[in-house]
N, C-alpha and C positions, 0 to 999 in steps of 0.2 A: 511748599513749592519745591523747595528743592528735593524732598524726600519723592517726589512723583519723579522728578529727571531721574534721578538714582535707580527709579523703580523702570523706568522705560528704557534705561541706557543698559540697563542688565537683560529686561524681553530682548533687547534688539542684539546685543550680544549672543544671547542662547538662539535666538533666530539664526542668527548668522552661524554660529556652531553648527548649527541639525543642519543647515546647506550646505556646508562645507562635510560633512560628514555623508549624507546624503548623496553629493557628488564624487565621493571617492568610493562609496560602494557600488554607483551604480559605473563607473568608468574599471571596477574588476569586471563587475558583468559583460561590459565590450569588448572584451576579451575574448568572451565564448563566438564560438563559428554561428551565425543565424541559418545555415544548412550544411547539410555532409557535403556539399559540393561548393563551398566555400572555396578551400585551399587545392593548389594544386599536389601540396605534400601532404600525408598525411605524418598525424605523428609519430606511428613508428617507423617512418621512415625519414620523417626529420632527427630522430633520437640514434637510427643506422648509421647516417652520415654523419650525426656528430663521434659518436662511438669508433667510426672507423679513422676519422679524422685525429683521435688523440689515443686511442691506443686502451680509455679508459673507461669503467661500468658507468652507466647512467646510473642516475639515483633517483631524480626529478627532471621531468620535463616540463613546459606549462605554454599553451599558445597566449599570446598578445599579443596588442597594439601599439605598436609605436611608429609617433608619424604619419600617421594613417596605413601603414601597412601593418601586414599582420607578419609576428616571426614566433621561432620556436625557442625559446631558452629552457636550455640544457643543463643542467647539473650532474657532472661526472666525477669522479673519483679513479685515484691510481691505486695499485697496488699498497702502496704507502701513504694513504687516506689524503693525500692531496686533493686540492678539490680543483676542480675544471670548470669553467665556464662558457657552454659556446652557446653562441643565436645566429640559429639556421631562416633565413626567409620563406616563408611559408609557397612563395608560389614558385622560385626559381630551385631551390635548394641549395642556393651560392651560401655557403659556412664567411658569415657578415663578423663573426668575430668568436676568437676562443683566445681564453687569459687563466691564466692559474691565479685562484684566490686564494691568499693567505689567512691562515682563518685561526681562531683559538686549536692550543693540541687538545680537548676534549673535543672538538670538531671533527679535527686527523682521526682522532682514535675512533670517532664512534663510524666517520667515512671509513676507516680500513676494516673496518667489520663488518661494515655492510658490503663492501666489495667482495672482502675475502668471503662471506657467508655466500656471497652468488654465485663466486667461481667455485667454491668445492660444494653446491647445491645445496647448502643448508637451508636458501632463502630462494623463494620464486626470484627469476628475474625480471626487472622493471618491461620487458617485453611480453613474457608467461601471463604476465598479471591483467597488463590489458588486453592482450588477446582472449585471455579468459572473460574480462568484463564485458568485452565486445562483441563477444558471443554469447554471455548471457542474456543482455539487455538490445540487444542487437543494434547497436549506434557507434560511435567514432569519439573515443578520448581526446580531448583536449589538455585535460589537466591531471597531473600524475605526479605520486609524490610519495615513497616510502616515508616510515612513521617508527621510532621507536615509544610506544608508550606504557609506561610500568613493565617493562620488557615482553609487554607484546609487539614482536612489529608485523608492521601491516602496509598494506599500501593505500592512500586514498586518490580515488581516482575519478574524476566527471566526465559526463560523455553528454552528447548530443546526440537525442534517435532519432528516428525517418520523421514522427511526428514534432519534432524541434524543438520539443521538452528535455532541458537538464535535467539530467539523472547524477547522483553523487551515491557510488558507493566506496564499502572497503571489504580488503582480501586479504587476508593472512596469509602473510608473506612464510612464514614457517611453513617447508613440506615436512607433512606429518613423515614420522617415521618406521620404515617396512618392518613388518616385525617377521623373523626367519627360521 
């Protein structure tokens, strides 16, 4: 008798787990725009105003929900790999909050390399990238996110098309180099 309780309080545990899990993947996906005409900003021009706001590279943007509204947070970086935080509202473009995060210095270091690599062109920037995507695929990013991995870096980026299918690519953030 008892070995069945044991056996039922653990189904219903793991039940409980996969909803719980369940429900946190599907409340990312509410995050995506259900059409291009969702927002009245889009995102690069929620990541413009955040950029011009603090002076510093975007690195990551990503739209969400919060609240029931939808906003843009921002991931920027300064010259000296600080990191920045802003979230823009998706419909008004009022800048709701920017705060400098304090982060590990393997963070700074790998943020001031990404920044410095965009200002002297080593690295597409987070704007190049989607506009490239957006025009391959012909749809509207939502979610954008440079990528160091085994020292490729990259950006991974999703979009929303006319036909309202997520798309998730990535682009190599390295511009090749001109040979002279």
């Amino acid at each position: 008798m008892k070995k069945s309780n044991l056996v039922t309080s653990a189904a219903q545990s793991a039940i409980i787990g996969m909803s719980t899990m369940l429900a946190t993947g599907s409340a990312k996906a509410g995050d995506a725009p259900t059409s291009l005409s969702d927002d009245a900003l889009s995102l690069l021009k929620a990541v413009e105003i955040a950029r011009k706001h603090t002076g510093a590279e975007p690195l990551e943007a990503e739209r969400e929900v919060e609240m029931g509204q939808a906003v843009y947070e921002i991931k920027l970086a300064n010259k000296n790999g600080e990191e920045i935080e802003t979230i823009i509202h998706a419909q008004t473009g009022e800048v709701i909050l920017s705060k400098q995060r304090t982060g590990h210095d393997n963070d700074q270091v790998e943020n001031a390399l990404c920044a410095s690599g965009i200002s002297n062109g080593r690295y597409l920037s987070l704007k190049e990238a989607v506009k490239q995507s957006e025009s391959e695929f012909g749809g509207k990013a939502w979610h954008v996110e440079m990528e160091d991995d085994h020292n490729k870096v990259s950006y991974e980026i999703e979009l929303l098309n006319s036909r309202g299918q997520n798309i998730e690519t990535r682009i190599d953030a390295i511009r090749p180099v001109s040979k002279s």
